[in-house]
Backbone bond lengths (Angstrom), bond angles and torsions (degrees), N, CA, C in turn:
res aa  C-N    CA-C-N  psi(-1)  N-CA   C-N-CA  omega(-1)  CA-C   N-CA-C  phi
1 X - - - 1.439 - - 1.527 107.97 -
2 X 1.542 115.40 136.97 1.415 112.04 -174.60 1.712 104.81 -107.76
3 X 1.049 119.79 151.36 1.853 109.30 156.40 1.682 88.81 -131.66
4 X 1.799 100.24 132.79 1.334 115.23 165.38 1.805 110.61 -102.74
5 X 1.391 112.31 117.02 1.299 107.31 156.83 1.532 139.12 -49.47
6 X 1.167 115.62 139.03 1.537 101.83 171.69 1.654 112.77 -64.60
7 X 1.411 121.29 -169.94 1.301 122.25 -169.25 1.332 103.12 -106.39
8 X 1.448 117.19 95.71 1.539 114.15 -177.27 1.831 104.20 -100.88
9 X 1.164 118.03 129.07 1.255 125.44 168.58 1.781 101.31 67.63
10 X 1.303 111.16 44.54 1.809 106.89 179.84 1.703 112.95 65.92
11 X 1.774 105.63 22.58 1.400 80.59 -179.16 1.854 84.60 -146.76
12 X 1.284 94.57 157.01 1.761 119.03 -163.62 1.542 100.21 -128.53
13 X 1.508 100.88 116.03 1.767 123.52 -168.33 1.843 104.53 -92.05
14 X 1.204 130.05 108.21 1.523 123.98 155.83 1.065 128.57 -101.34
15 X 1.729 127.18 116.51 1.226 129.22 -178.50 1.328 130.70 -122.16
16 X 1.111 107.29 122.35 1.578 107.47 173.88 1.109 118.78 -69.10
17 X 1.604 125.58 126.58 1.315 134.29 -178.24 1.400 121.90 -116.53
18 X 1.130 120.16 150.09 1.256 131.97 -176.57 1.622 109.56 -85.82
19 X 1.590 128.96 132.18 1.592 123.31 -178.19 1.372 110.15 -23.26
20 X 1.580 125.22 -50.74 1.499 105.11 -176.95 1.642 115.54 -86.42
21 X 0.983 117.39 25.54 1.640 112.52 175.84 1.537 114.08 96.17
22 X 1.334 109.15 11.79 1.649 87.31 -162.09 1.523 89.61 -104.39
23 X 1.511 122.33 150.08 1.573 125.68 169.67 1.523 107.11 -69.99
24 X 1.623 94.68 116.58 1.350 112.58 164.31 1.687 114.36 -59.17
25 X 0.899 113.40 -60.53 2.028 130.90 -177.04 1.418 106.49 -92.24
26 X 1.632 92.54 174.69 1.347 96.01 171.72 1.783 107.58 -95.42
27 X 1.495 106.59 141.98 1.709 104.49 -151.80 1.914 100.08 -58.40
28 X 0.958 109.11 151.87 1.519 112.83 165.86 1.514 117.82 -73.21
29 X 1.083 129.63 118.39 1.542 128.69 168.73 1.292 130.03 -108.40
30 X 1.354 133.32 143.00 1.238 127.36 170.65 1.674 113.70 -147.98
31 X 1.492 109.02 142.28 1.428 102.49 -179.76 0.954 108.01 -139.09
32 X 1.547 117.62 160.46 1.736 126.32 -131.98 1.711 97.45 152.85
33 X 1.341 92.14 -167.77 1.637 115.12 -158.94 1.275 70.30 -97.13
34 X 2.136 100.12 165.68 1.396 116.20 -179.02 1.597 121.51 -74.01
35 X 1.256 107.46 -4.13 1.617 121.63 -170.95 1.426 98.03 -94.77
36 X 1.130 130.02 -42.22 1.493 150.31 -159.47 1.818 100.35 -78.82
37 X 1.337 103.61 -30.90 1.383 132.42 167.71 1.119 131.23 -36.49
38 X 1.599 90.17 -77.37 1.372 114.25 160.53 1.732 118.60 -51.38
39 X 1.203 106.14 -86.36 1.548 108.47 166.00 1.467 122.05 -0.55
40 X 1.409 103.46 -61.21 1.780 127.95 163.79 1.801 101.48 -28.26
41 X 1.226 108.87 -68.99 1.403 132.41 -129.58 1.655 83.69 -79.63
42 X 1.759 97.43 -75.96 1.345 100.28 162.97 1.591 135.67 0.16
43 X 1.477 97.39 -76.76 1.836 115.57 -162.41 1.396 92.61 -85.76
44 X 1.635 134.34 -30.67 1.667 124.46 176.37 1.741 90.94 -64.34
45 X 1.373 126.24 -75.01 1.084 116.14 -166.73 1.515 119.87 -58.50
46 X 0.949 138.38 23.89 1.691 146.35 -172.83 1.604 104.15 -111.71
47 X 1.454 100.48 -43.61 1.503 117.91 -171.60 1.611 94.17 -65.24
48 X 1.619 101.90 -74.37 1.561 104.99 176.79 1.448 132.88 -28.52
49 X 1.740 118.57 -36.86 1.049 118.54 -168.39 1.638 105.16 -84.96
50 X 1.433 95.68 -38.19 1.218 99.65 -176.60 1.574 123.08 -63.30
51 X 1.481 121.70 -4.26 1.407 148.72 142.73 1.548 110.20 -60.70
52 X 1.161 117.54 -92.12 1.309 126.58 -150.37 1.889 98.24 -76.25
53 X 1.347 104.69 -21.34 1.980 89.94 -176.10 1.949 97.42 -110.37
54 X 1.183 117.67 17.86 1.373 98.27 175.25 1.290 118.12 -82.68
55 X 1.835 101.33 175.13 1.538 98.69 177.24 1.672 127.15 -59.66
56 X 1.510 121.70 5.40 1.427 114.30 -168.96 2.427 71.03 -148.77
57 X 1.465 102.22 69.65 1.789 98.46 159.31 1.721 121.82 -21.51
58 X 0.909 103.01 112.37 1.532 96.67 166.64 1.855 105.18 -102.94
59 X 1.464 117.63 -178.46 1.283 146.56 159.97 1.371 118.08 -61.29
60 X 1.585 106.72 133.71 1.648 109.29 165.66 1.726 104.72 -41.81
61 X 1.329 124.73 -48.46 0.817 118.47 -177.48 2.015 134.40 -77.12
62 X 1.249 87.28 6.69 1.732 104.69 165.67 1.853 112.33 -108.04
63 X 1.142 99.88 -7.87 1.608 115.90 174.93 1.641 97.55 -84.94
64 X 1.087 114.19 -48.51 1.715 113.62 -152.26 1.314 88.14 -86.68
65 X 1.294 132.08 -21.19 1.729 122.41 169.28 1.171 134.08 -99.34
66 X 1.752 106.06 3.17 1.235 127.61 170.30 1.558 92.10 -89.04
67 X 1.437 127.95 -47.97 1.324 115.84 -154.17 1.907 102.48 -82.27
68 X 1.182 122.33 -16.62 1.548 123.45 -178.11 1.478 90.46 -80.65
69 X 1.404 134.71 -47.23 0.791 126.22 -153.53 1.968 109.33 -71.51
70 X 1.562 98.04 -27.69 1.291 102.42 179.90 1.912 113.23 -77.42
71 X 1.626 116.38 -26.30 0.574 119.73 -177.53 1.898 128.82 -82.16
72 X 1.647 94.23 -12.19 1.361 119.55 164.03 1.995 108.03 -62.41
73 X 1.157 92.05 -48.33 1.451 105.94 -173.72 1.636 115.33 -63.70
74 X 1.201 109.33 -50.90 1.276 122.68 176.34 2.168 95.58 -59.19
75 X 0.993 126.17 -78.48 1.189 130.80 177.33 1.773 114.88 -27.93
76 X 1.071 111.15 -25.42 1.519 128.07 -179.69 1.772 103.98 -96.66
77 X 1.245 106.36 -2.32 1.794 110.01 173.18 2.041 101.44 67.69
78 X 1.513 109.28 39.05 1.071 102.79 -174.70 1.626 105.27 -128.96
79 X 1.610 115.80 107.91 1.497 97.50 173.69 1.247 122.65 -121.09
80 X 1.138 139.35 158.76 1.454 146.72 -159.66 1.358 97.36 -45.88
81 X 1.444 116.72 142.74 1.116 156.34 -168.44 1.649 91.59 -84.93
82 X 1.883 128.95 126.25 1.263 117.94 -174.99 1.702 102.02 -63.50
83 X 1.391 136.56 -42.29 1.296 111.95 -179.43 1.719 129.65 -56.87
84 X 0.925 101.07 -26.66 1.701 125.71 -168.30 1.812 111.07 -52.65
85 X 1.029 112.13 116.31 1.408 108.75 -179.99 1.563 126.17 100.08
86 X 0.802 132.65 -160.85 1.992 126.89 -176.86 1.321 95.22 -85.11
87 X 1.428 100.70 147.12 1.771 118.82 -167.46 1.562 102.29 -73.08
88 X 1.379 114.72 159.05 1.398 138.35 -169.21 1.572 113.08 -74.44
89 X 1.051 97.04 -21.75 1.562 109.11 177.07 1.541 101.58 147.43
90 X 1.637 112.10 -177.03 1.358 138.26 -160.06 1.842 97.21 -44.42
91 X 1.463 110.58 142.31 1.488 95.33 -169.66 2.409 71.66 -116.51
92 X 1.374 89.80 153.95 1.392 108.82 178.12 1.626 116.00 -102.21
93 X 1.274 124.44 147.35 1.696 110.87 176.91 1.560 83.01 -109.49
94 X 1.461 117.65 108.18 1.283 151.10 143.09 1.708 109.42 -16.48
95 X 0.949 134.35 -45.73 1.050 156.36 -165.59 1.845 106.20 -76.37
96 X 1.228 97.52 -86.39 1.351 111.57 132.61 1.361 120.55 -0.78
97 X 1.071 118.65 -84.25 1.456 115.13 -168.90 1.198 115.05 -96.10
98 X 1.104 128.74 8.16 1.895 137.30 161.10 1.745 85.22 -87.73
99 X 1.042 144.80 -71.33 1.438 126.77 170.70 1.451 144.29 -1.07
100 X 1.193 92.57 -60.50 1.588 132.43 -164.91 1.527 88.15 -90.04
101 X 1.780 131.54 -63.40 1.380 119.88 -173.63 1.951 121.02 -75.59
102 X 1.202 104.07 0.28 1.598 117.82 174.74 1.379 106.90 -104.07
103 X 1.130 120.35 -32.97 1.409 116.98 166.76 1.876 121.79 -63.28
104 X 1.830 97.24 -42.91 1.436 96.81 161.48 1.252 133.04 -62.39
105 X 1.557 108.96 -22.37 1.577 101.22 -163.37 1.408 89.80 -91.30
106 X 1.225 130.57 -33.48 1.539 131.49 -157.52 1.557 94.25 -63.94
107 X 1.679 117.15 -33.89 1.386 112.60 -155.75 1.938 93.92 -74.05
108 X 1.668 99.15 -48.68 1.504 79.95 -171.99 1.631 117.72 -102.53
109 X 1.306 93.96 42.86 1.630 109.49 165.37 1.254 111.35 58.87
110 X 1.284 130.07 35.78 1.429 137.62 147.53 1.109 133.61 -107.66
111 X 1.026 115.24 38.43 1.505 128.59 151.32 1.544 124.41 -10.77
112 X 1.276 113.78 -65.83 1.650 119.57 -163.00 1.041 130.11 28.80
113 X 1.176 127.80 -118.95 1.811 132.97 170.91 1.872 103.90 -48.28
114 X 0.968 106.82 -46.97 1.661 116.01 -175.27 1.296 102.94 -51.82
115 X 1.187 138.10 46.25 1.873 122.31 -174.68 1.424 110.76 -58.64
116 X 1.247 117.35 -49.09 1.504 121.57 174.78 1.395 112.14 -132.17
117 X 1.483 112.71 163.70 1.006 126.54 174.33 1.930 125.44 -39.45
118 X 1.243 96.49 -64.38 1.965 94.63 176.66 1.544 87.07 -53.17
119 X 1.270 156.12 -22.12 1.437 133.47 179.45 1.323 106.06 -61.30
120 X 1.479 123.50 -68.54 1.292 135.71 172.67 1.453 114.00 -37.16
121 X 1.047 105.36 -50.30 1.742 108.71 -174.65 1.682 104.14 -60.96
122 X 1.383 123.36 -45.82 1.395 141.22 -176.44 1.860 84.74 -54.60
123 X 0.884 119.43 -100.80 1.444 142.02 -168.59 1.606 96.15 -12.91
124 X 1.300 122.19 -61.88 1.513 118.12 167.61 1.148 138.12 -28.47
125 X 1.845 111.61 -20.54 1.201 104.80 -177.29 1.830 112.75 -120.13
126 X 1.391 94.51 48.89 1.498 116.49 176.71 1.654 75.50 -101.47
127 X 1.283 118.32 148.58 1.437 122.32 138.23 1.260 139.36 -91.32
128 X 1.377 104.53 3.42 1.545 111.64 158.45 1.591 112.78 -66.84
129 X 1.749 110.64 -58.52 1.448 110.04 174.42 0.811 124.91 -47.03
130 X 1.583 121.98 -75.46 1.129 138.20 145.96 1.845 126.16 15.99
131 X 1.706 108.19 -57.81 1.149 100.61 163.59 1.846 123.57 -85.11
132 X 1.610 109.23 -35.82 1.161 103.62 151.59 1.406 146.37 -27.11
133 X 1.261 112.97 -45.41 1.529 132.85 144.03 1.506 118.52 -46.89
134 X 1.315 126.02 -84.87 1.625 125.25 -175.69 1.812 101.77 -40.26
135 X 1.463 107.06 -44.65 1.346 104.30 -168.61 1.867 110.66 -82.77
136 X 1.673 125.05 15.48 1.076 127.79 154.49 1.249 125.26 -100.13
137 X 1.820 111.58 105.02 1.289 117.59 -173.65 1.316 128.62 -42.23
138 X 1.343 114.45 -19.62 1.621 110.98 -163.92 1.837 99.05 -102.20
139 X 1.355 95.95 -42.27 1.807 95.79 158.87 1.374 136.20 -17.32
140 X 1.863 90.02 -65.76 1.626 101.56 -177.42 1.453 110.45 -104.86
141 X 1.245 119.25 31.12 1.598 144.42 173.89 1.893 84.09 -101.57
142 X 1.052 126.28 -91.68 0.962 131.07 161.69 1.592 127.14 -6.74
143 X 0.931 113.95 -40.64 1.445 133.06 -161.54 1.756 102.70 -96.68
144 X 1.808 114.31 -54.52 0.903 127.16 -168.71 1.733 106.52 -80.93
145 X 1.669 117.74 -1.64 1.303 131.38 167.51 1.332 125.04 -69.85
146 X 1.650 92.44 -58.19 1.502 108.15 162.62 1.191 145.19 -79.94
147 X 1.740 113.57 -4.39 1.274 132.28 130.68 1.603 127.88 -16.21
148 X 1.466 75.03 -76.82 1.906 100.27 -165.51 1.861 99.89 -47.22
149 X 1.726 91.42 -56.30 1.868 119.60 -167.90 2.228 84.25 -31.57
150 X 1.118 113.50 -72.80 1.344 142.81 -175.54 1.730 97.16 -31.62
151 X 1.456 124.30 -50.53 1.507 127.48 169.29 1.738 73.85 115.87
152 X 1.094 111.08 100.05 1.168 116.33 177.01 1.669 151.20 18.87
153 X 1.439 113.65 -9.12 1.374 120.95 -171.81 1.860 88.21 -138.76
154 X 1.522 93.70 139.83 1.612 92.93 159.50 1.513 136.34 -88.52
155 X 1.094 119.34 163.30 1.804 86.56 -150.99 1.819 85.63 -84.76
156 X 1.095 106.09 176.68 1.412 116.31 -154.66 1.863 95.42 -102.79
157 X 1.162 118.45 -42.31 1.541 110.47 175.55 1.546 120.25 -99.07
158 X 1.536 117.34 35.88 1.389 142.86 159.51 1.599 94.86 -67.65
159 X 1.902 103.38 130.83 1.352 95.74 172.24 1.370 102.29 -144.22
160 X 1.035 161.21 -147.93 1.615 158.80 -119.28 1.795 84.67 -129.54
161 X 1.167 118.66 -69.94 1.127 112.17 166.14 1.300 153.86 -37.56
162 X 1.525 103.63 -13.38 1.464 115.39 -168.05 1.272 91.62 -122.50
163 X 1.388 133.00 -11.40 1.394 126.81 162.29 1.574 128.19 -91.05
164 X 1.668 102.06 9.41 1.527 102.09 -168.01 1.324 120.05 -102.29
């Protein structure tokens, strides 16, 4: 259980609470601008949840030493490394899904720029496309077809070549 203070005098109170209300820790504080605030509130409570609501629950008291500990880090000008920690979301086999979108276009003869496959596969690693793609329903309809076909996982050392 969290209680967030309001911002008295430029400064924003986070506390970990125990089911009946009582503060487990000593509250976390930080003061700053109201945006800077937030941020605060935000990334303490992100840490926390990611304690107390993950797949293996920890303790108020594995939260409050996860969150000093993060806040030690930050104070040392050091912040998580983007791989570091539970993944960002659904990871895609690239490979995979240049497959699946060359196979579609070939079927309904729109090809264009895509002549072959390593084209498609190339094109994926724009992240503009790239999200264009995940965010086309029939794509990853497609994708999540030939998944399954596969027995659920794609094999991991599938490469442009071995799908062509």
């Amino acid at each position: 259980m969290v209680a967030v203070g309001p911002a008295v005098g430029g400064k924003v109170i986070y506390e970990l609470l125990q089911a009946d209300g009582k503060t487990v820790h000593t509250p976390f504080e930080y003061t700053g601008d109201p945006l800077s605030q937030f941020g605060f509130v935000t990334k303490v409570g992100n840490v926390a949840n990611s304690v107390l609501n993950g797949d293996d629950p920890g303790s108020v008291d594995d939260a409050a030493t996860d969150i000093t500990e993060f806040l030690a880090s930050i104070a040392k000008g050091v912040w998580r490394e983007p791989g570091e920690g539970r993944a960002r979301g659904p990871k895609y086999d690239k490979d995979l899904l240049a497959s699946v979108l060359f196979e579609g276009r070939a079927a309904e003869k729109r090809v264009g720029k895509f002549a072959d496959l390593a084209t498609v596969r190339e094109a994926l690693e724009d992240k503009s496309f790239y999200a264009k793609v995940r965010a086309n329903a029939g794509a990853m309809a497609g994708y999540y077809a030939e998944l399954a076909k596969r027995g659920g996982e794609a094999a991991p050392q599938a490469s442009v070549d071995d799908l062509a």
